[in-house]
C-alpha positions in Angstrom: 18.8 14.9 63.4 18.7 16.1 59.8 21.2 18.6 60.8 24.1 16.2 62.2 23.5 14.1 59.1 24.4 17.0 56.7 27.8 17.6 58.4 28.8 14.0 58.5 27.7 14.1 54.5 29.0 16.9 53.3 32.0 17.4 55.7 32.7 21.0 54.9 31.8 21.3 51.5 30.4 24.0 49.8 26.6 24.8 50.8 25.3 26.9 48.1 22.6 25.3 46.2 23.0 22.9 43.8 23.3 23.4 40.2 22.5 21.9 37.3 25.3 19.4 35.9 27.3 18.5 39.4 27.6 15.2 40.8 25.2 16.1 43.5 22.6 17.6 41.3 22.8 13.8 39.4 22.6 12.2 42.6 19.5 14.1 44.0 17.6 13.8 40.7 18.2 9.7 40.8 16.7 9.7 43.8 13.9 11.5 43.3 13.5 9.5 40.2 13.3 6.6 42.4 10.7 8.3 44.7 8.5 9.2 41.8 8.6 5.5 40.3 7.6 4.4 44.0 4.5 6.7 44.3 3.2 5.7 41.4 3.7 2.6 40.8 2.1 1.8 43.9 -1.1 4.6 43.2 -1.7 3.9 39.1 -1.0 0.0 39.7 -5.0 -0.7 40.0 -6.2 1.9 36.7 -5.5 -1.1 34.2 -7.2 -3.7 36.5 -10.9 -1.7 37.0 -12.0 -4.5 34.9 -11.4 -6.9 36.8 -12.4 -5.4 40.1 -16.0 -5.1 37.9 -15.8 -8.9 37.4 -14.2 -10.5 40.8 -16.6 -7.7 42.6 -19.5 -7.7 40.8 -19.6 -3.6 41.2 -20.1 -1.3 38.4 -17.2 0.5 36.8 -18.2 4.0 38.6 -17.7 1.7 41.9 -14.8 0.0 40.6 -12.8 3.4 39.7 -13.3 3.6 43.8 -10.1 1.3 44.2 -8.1 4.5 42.5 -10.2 7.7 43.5 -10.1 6.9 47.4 -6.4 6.4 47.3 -5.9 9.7 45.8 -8.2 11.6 48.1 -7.3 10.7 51.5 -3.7 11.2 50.1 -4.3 15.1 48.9 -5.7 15.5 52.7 -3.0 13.9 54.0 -0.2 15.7 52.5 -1.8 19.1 54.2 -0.5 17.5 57.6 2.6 15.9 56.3 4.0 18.7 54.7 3.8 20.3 57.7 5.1 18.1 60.3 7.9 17.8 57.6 8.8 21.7 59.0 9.4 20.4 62.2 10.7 16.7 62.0 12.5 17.3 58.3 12.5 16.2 54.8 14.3 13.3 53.9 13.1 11.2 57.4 9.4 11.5 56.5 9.6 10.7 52.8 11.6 7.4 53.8 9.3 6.3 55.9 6.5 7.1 53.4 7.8 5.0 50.6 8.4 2.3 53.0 5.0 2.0 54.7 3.5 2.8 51.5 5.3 -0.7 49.7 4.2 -2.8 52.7 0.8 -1.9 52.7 0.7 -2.4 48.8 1.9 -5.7 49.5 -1.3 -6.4 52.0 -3.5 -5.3 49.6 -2.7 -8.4 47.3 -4.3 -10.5 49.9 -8.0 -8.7 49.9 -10.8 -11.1 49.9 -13.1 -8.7 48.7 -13.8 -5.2 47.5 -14.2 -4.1 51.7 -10.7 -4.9 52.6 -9.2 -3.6 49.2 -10.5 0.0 49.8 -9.4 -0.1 53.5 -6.1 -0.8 52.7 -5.3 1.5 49.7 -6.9 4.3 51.8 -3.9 3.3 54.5 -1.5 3.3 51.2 -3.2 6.6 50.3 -2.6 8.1 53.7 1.6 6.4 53.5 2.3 8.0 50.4 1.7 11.5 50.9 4.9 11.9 52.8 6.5 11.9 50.0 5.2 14.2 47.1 4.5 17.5 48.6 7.7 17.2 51.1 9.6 16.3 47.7 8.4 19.8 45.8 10.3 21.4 48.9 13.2 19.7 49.5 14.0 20.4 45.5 13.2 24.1 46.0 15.2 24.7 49.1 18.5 23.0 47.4 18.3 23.4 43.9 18.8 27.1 42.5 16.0 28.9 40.9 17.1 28.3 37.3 17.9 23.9 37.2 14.4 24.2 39.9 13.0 23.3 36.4 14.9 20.3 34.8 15.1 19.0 38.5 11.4 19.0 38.5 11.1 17.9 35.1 13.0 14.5 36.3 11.0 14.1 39.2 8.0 13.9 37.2 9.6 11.7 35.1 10.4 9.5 37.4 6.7 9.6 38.4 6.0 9.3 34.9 8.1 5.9 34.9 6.3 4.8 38.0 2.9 5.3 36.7 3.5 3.4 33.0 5.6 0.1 34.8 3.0 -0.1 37.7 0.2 0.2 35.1 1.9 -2.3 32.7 3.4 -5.0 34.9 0.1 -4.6 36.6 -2.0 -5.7 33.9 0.2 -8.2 32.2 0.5 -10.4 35.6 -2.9 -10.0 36.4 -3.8 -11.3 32.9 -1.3 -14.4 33.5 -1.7 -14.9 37.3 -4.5 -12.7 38.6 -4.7 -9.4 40.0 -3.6 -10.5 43.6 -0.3 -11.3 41.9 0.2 -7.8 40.2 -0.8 -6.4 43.2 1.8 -8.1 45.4 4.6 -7.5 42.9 4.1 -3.8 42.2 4.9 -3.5 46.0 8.0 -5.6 46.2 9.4 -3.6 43.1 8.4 -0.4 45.4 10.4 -2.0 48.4 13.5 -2.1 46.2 13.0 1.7 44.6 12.8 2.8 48.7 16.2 1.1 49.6 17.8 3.3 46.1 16.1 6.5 47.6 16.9 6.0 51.1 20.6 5.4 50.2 21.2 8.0 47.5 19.4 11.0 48.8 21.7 13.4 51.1 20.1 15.4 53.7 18.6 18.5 53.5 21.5 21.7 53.7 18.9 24.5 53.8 16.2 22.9 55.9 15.9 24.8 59.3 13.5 23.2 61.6 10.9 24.9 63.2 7.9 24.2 65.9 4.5 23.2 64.3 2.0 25.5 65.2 -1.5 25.1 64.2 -2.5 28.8 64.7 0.4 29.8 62.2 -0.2 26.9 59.7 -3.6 28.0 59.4 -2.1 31.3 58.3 -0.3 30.1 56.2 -2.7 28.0 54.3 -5.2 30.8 54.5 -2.4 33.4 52.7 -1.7 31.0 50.2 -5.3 30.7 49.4 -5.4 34.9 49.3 -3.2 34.9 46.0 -4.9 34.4 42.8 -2.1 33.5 41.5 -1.5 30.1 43.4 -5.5 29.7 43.0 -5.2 29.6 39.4 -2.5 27.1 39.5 -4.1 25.1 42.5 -6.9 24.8 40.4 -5.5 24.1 37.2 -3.5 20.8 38.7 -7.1 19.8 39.7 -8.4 19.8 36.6 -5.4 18.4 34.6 -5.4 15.1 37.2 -8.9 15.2 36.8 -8.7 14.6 33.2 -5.7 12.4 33.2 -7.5 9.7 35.2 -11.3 9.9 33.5 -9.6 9.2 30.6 -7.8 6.6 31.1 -9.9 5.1 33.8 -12.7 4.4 30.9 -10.4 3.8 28.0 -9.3 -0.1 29.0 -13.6 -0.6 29.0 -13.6 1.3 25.5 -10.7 -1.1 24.1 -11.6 -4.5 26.2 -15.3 -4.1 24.9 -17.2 -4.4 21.4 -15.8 -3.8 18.3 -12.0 -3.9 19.2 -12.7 -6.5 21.8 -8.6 -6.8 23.0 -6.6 -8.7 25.7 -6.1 -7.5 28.6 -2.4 -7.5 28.4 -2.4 -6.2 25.2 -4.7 -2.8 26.7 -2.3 -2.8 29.3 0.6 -2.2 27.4 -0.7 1.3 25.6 -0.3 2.5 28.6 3.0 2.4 27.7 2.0 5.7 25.6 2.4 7.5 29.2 6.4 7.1 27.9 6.0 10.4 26.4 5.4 12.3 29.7 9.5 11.6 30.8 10.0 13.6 27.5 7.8 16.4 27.9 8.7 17.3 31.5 12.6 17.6 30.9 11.8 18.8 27.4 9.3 21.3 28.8 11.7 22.4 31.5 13.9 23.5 29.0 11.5 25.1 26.5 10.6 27.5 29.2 14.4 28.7 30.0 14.1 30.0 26.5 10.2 30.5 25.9 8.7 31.4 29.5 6.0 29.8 31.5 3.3 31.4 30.1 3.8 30.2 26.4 4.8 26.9 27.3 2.0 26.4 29.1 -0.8 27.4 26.7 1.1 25.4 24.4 0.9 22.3 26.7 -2.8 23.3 27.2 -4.1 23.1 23.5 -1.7 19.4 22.9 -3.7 18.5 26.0 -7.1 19.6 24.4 -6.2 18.0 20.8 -5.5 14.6 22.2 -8.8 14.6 24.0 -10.7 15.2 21.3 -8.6 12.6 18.8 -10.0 9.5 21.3 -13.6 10.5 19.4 -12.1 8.5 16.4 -13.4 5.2 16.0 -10.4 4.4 14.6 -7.9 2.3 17.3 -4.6 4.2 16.3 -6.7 7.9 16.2 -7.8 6.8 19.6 -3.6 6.1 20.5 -2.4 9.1 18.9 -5.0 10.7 21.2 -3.8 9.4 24.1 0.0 10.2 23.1 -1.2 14.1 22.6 -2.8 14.1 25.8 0.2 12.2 28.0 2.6 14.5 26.4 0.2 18.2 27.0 -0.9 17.2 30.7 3.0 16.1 32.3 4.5 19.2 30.4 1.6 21.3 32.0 1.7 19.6 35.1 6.2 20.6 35.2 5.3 24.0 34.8 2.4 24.1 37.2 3.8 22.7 40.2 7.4 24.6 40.0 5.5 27.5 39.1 4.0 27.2 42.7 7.2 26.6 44.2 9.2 30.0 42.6 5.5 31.9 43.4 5.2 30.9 47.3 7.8 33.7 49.1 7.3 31.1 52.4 6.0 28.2 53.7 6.9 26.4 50.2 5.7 23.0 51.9 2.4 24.0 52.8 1.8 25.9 49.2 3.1 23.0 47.3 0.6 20.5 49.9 -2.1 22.6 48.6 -1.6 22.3 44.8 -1.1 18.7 45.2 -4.3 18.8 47.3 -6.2 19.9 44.9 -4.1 18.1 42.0 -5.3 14.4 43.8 -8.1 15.9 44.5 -9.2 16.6 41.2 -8.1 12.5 40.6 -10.5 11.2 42.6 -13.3 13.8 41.8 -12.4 13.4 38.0 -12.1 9.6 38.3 -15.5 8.6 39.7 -17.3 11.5 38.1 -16.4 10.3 34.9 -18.0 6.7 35.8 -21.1 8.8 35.9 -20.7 9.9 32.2 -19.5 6.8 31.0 -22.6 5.1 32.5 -25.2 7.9 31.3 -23.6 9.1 27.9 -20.6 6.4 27.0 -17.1 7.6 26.1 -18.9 10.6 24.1 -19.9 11.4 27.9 -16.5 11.1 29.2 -14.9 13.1 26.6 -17.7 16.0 27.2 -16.5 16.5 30.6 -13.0 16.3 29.7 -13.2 19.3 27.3 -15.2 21.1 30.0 -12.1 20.7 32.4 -9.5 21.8 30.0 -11.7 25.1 28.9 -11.8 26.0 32.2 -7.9 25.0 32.1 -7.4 28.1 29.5 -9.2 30.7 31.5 -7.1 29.6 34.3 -4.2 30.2 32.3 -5.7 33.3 31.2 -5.9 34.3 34.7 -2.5 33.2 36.2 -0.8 35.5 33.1 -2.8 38.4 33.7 -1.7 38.4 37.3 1.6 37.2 36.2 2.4 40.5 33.9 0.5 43.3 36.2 3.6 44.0 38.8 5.7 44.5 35.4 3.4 47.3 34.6 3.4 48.8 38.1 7.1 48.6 37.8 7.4 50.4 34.4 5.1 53.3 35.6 7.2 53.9 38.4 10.3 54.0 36.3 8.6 56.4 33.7 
């Protein structure tokens, strides 16, 4: 199917892959940038509105965070087994109908009458959208050559940068003036009209050869994924850079809508508009490492990361923003690097290696998400910002790792030479 679609589209053309600067390379990367706004806009639209999930519900904000962190899980399980049947059935097919379920179901959710139906339904959103993100990470590293893989990534996470801050805004803003069925409802028309621009400007795969799904041999495959360090480290460290994302700024609106700062709820919705400065630091990152390599890039991304945590200590309300800006700008410029990283690494099977980095990244969402509840319960946002340093040290010995492992086939190299 995918297959008869390419000639009709491309009708002879050249089928190397695409570089940086042509039409098409423009054309895939405004899709994409559509797909990213979709996914989350639709995941991050319920962050702002915890708040009021712990007032409508009477629930507790570790219960509240629930809304985000079950989305996020059954979606990093489900993108094991779409990424897969995307070997067989193809790329562009599944992540269409993704988006498209995934905007109708965010559309149901608006009519939850209580806290019951809201989970089931963002766990069916959860399972819709992870058609698209893993299948994504392929598509873009079987057409795009190795050295634009970057800056094509870069605006893929900027469009899911985009996605995240509007869903997150608009999201709080309407539920402030009309409720948070309202925001709810019109996250996932917005996500109707960001499918239609996807579906119509993203051509069909050139390089995608289908092939029959076999358990046996996708069990292999995950298995010798799993076998290199290398792809562990970087598996890992998307968990714990998610992880810390979404305690954050899961517990931040409860820091700022509470005593002594005691804002609006439109008015915390907006700094989320600080997540601006991720669109920046992907491209900008993607282009730093052309020249610096992945290794400096990323430490450097680490320690921002680290800096901006620790900033949100200050009682004072525009420390507490800067910290947040730090942060936004560390973890999406660490998060570039990470998951092309684990695209270039993985010799085969790309899907199902880039399925498991975003099953732990998600994964690390939801574990992140609701574990922080627990600290901000026991210890406040002292507590929260504890276990966010814990994850990020154990981000630098990851990165320790990966580099180690990255440099050692140099030094077999040069001793063979010598």
């Amino acid at each position: 199917m995918e297959k008869d679609a390419n000639q009709q589209f491309y009708g002879g053309l050249d089928m190397s892959y695409i570089q940086q600067g042509t039409p098409l390379f423009r054309k895939i990367s405004f899709a994409f940038f559509a797909a990213g706004f979709n996914t989350f806009a639709i995941l991050y639209c319920v962050q702002p509105l915890l708040p009021e999930f712990t007032k409508a519900f009477e629930i507790s904000p570790a219960t509240a965070s629930l809304a985000l962190s079950v989305t996020t899980m059954v979606l990093a399980a489900s993108m094991l087994i779409f990424g897969s049947l995307s070997e067989v059935w193809g790329r562009k097919p599944i992540m269409v109908m993704s988006m498209l379920a995934a905007s109708v179901f965010c559309i149901l959710t608006a009519f939850s009458p209580n806290f019951h139906f809201l989970i089931v339904f963002r766990l069916i959103e959860g399972i819709a959208l992870a058609g698209l993100p893993s299948i994504a990470m392929a598509y873009l590293g079987e057409e795009i050559e190795p050295k634009s893989l970057g800056t094509a990534m870069g605006l893929y996470i900027c469009g899911n940068s985009a996605g995240a801050v509007s869903g997150r805004i608009l999201s709080g803003v309407l539920s402030d003036y009309f409720g948070w069925h309202i925001a709810i409802a019109g996250i996932g028309f917005i996500s109707l009209a960001a499918t239609l621009v996807f579906w119509n400007s993203l051509p069909p795969s050139r390089h995608f050869k289908a092939r029959q799904l076999e358990i046996g041999n996708l069990a292999k495959s995950l298995i010798g994924h799993l076998k290199d360090p290398g792809l562990v480290c970087l598996f890992l460290l998307g968990f714990l850079l998610l992880g810390t994302n979404v305690a954050l700024f899961n517990y931040i609106a409860y820091v700022l809508l509470g005593k002594p700062y005691s804002l609006s709820q439109s008015f915390v919705s907006w700094i989320f508009l600080i997540m601006i400065f991720g669109m920046f630091s992907s491209v900008w990152t993607g282009k730093l490492v052309n020249h610096y390599g992945k290794q400096k890039v990323l430490f450097f991304n680490l320690l921002i990361a680290l800096i901006g945590v620790c900033f949100t200590l200050n009682p004072l309300l525009i420390m507490k923003i800067m910290g947040l800006g730090f942060f936004i700008f560390g973890f999406f410029g660490g998060h570039s690097i990470a998951s092309s990283w684990v695209g270039q690494r993985a010799l085969h099977n790309k899907a199902q290696a880039s399925s498991l980095y975003l099953f732990l990244y998600y994964t690390g969402s939801s574990v992140g998400g609701t574990l922080g509840g627990w600290f901000w319960s026991g210890f406040g946002w002292k507590g929260v910002i504890g276990m966010n340093v814990g994850f990020l040290a154990i981000g630098f010995l990851l990165w320790a790792c990966i580099t180690k492992i990255t440099h050692e086939p140099k030094k077999v190299m040069e001793v063979k030479l010598n």
